[in-house]
MIVO-800818 format. One record per residue (C-alpha): residue number from 1; residue in one letter; x, z, y. Coordinates in pm, 1 decimal. Example, Ala and Ser with C-alpha at 12.3 -4.5 7.8 and 13.67 -1.06 7.14 Angstrom:
% MIVO-800818
   num   residuo          X          Z          Y
     1         A     1230.0      780.0     -450.0
     2         S     1367.0      714.0     -106.0
***
This chain:
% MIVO-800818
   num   residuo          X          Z          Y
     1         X    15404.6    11545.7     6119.9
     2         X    15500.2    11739.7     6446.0
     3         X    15364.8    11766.7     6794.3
     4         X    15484.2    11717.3     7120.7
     5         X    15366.0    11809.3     7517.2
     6         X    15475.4    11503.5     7687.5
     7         X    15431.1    11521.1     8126.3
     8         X    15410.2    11260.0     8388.3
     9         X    15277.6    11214.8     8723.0
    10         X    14931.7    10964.0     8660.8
    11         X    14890.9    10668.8     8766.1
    12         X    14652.5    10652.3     9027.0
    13         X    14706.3    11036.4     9142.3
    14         X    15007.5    11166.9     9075.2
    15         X    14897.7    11453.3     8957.6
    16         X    15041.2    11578.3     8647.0
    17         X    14961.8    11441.8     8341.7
    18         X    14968.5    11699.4     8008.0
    19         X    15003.2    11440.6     7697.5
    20         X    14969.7    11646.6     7390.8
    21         X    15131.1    11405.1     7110.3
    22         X    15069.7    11373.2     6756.4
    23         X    15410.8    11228.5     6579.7
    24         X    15379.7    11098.2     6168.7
    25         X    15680.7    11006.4     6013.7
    26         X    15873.1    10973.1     5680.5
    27         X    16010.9    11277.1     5568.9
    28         X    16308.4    11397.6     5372.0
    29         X    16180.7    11614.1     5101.9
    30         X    15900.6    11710.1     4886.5
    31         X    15646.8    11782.8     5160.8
    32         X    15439.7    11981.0     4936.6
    33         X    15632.7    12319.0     4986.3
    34         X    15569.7    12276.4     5395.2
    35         X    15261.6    12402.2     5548.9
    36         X    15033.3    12131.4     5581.6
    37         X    14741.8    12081.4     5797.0
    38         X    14397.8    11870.8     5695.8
    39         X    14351.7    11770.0     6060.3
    40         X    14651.1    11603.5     6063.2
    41         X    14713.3    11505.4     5722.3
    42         X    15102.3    11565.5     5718.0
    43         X    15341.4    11845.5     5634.9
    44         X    15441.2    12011.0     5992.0
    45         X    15827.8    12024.1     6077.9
    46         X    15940.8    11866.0     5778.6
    47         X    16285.1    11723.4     5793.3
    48         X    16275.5    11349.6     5896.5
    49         X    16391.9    11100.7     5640.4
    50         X    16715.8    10991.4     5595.5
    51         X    16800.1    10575.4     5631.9
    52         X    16607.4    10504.0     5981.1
    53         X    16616.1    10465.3     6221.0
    54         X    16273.0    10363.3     6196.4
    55         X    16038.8    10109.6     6383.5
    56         X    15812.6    10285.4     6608.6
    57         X    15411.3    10260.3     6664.7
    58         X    15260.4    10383.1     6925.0
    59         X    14854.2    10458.7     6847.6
    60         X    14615.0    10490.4     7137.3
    61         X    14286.4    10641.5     7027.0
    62         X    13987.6    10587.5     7161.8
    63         X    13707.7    10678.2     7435.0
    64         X    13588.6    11045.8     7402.7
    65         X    13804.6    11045.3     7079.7
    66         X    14170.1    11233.3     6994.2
    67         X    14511.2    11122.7     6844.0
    68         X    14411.8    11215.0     6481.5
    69         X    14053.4    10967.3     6497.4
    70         X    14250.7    10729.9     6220.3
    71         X    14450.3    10943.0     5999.2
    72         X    14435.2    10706.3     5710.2
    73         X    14626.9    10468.4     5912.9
    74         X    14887.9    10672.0     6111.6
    75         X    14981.0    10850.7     5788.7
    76         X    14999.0    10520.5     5583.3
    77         X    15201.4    10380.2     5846.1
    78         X    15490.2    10624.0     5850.7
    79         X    15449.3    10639.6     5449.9
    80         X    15579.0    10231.9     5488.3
    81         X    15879.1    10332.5     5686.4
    82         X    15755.1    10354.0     6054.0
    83         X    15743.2    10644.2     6308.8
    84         X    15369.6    10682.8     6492.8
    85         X    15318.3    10822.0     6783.6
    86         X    14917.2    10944.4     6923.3
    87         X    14935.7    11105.3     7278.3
    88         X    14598.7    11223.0     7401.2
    89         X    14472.6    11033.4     7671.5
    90         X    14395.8    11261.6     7948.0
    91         X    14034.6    11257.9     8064.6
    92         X    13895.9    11022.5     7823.5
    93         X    13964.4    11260.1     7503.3
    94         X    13732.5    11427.9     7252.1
    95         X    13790.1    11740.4     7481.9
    96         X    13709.1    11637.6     7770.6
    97         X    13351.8    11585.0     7728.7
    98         X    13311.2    11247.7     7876.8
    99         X    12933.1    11264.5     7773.5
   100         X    12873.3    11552.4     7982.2
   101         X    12986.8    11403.7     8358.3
   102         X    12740.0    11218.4     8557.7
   103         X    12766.7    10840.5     8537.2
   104         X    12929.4    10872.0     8825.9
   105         X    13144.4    11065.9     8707.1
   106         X    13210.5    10878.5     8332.8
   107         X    13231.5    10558.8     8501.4
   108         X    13557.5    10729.8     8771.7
   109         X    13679.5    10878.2     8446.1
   110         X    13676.7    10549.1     8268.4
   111         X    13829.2    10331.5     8551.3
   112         X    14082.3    10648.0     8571.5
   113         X    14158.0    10584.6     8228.7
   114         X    14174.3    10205.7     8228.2
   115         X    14498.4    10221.2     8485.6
   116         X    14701.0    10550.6     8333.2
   117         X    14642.9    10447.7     7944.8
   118         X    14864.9    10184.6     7916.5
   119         X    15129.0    10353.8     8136.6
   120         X    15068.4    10651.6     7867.9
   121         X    15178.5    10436.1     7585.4
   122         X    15473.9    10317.0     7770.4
   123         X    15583.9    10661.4     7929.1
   124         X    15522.8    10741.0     7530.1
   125         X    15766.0    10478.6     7393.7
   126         X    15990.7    10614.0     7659.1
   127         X    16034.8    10941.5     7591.9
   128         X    16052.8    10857.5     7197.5
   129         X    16412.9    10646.6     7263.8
   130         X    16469.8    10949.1     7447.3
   131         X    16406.2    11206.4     7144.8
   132         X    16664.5    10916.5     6932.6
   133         X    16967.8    11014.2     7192.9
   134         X    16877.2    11409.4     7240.5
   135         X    17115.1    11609.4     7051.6
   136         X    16910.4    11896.6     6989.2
   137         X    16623.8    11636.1     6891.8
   138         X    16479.6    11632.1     6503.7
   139         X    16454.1    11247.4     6571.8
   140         X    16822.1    11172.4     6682.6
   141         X    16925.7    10864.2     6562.1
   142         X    16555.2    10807.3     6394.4
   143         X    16386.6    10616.3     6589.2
   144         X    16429.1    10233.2     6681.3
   145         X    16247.5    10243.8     7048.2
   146         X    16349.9     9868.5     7006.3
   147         X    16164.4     9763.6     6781.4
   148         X    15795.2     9914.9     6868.4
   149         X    15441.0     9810.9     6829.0
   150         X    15110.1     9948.0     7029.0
   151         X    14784.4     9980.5     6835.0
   152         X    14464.9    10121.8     6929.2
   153         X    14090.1    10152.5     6876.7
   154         X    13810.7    10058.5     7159.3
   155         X    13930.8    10133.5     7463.2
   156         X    14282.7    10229.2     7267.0
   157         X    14240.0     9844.1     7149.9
   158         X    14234.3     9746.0     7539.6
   159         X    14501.2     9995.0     7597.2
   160         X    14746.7     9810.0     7332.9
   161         X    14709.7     9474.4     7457.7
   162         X    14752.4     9565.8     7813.5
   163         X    15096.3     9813.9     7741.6
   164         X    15234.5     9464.6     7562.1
   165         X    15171.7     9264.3     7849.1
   166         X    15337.8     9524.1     8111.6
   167         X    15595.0     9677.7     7867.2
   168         X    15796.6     9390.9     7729.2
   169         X    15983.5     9657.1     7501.4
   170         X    15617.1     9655.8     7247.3
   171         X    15687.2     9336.7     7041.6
   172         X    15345.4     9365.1     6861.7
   173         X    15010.7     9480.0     6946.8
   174         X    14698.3     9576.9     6743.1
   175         X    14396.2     9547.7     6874.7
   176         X    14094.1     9759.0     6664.0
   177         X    13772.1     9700.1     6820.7
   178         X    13902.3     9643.8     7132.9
   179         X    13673.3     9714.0     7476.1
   180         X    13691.3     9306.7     7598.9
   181         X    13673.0     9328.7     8005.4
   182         X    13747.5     9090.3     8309.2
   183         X    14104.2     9275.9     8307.7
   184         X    14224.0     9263.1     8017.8
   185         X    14128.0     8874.2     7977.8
   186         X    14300.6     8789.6     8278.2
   187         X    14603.1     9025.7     8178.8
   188         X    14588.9     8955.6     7840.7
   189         X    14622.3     8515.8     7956.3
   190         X    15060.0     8669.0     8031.9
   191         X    15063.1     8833.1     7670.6
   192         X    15361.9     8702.7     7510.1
   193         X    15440.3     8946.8     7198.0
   194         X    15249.3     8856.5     6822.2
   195         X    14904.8     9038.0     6872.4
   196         X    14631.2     9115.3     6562.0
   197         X    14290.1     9130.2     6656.0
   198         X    13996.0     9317.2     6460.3
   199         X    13673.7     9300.3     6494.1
   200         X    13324.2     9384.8     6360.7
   201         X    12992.1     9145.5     6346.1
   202         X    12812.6     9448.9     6302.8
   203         X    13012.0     9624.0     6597.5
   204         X    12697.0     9798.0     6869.9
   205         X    12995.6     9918.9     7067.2
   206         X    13208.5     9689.0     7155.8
   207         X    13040.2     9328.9     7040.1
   208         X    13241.7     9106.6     6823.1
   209         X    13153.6     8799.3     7051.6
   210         X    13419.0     8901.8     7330.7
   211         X    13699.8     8994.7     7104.0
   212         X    13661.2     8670.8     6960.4
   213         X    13640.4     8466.2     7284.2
   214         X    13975.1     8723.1     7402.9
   215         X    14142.3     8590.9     7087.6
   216         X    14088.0     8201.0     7120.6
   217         X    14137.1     8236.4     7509.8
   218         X    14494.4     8410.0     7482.3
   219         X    14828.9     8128.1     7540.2
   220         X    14896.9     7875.6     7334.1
   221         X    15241.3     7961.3     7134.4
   222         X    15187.6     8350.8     7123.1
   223         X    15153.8     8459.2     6766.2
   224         X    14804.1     8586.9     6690.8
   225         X    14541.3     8685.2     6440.1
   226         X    14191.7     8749.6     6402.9
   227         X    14057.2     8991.3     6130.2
   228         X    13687.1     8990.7     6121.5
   229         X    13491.1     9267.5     5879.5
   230         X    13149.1     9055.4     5871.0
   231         X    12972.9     9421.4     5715.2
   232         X    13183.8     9583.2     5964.8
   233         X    13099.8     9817.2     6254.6
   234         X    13254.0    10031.6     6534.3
   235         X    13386.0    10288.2     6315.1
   236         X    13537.3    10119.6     6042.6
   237         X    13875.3    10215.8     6199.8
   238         X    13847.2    10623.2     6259.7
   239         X    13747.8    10868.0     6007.4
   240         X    13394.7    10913.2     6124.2
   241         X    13147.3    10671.1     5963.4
   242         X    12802.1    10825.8     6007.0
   243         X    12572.6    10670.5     5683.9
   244         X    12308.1    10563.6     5978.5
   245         X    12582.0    10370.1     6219.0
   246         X    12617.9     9978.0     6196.2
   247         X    12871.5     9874.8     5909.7
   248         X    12827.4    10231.0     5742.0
   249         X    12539.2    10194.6     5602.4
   250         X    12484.0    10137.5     5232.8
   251         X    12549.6     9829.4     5110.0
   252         X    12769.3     9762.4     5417.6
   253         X    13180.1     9813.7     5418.6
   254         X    13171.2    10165.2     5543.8
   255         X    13462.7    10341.9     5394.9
   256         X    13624.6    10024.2     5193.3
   257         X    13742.2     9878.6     5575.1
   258         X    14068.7    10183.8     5548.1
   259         X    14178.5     9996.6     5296.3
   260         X    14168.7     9656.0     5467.6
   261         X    14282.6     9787.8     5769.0
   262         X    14617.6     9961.3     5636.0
   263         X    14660.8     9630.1     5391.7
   264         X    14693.4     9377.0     5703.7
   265         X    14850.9     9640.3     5961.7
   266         X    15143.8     9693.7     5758.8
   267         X    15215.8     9332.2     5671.7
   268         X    15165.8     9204.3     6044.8
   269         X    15380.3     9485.4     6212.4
   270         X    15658.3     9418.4     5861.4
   271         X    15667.5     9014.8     5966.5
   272         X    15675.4     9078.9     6364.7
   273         X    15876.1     9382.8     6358.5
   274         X    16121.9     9358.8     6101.1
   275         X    16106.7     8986.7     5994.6
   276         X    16030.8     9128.5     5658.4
   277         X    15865.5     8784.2     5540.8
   278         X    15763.1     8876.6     5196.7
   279         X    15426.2     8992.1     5375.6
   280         X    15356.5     8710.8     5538.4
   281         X    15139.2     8601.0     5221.8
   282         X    14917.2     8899.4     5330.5
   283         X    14813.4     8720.9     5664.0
   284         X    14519.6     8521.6     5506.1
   285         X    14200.5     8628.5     5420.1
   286         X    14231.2     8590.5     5033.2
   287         X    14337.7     8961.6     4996.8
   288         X    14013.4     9080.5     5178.1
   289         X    13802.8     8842.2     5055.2
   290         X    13500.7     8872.1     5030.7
   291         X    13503.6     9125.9     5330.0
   292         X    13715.5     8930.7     5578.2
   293         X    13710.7     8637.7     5773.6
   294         X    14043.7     8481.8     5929.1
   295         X    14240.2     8335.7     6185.9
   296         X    14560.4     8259.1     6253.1
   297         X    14707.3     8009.4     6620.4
   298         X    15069.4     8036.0     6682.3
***
């Protein structure tokens, strides 16, 4: 893994934005004589892999959260051949103490966020076909900006379907526990690239109900999926599962959703990315069972 500060003027200010980036990818050598760091589970400034260039993800985390909130994904991802990208979204990240505004104040920092996330994702996608053509990049001639997908968590779940809708260059979205609003139904209805939705029943956050109604509401002929973790809760996609929480309690999936989530990630971005059909078995629910419940519209 490496980092990268990533600028641009927001959204709705234009103010400068500071997007501190979190990159995964497939590396070269044995990564075990690189300093690694537990935070970010990877081996920093290792020498990128040889054979790419490689399909890119671009991960938006979620509300009051930071780029490494689901680890056991982004790293699993780039171990399967693909380059992941996490910028920090300013003013609605771990460090920016959304909890400790006014409501006022949260609710301006949320509506902030709902505009200048998806434009983070794309600016992000941007500057990665950039780092492909740089000469003095460690990614030249690694990365395939064409072939990208957005994923996200929450409000990073929102943020993915809306950067597919605006940025025709995302061909896939993933949508984990996505934050269901009157704007991203009505943007969601011009959504034309393959989209995976998951959702909880146990979910306290974001309810399962309105991911489900986004899912059968979006147009006829787009390509989509709904994963449903019936034990499931909010957190089954980050790395925090407090024992107490809905869906990590005992008895419910808690930990065992990683797993699930990595299984079906993989194969839906290898069909819609790639065309790499030998997955498409994996888009059912018999490899989850008796955890998952299914859908599939085309």
């Amino acid at each position: 893994m490496t980092t990268r500060t990533l600028t641009r003027p927001s959204s709705t200010t234009g103010a400068p934005r500071v997007i501190e980036t979190v990159i995964w990818y497939p590396a070269s050598v044995d990564t075990t004589t690189f300093q690694a760091t537990i935070r970010h589970m990877g081996a920093v400034d290792a020498p990128v892999a040889s054979g790419g260039p490689f399909p890119v993800v671009v991960f938006s985390h979620g509300l009051a959260s930071s780029p490494v909130q689901s680890t056991f994904l982004t790293t699993h991802l780039a171990s399967h051949g693909f380059v992941v990208a996490a910028p920090t979204h300013p003013g609605s990240a771990y460090d920016d103490c959304v909890g400790c505004h006014t409501e006022e104040q949260q609710r301006d920092l949320i509506r902030d966020g709902a505009i200048n996330r998806p434009d983070d994702l794309s600016f992000t996608l941007t500057m990665l076909a950039r780092f492909n053509t740089d000469v003095g990049s460690a990614f030249r001639g690694a990365l395939d900006a064409e072939h990208a997908a957005a994923i996200g968590h929450s409000w990073g779940g929102y943020s993915a379907v809306m950067a597919a809708v605006i940025d025709p260059r995302f061909r896939a979205a993933v949508a984990m526990a996505p934050v269901v609003n009157d704007t991203v139904e009505s943007t969601a209805q011009r959504l034309r690239a393959p989209v995976l939705v998951m959702g909880g029943r146990l979910d306290d956050i974001t309810p399962f109900p309105a991911q489900e109604k986004l899912f059968f509401r979006l147009p006829s002929g787009t390509p989509r999926y709904l994963l449903t973790f019936p034990l499931g809760g909010h957190t089954a996609y980050s790395e925090v599962c407090p024992r107490t929480t809905p869906g990590c309690r005992p008895g419910e999936l808690a930990g065992s959703a990683h797993a699930l989530v990595n299984a079906y990630t993989v194969a839906f971005l290898r069909v819609f990315l790639l065309g790499d059909h030998r997955y498409a078995a994996m888009l059912n629910d018999s490899a989850g069972a008796p955890h998952v419940e299914f859908a599939a519209l085309q």
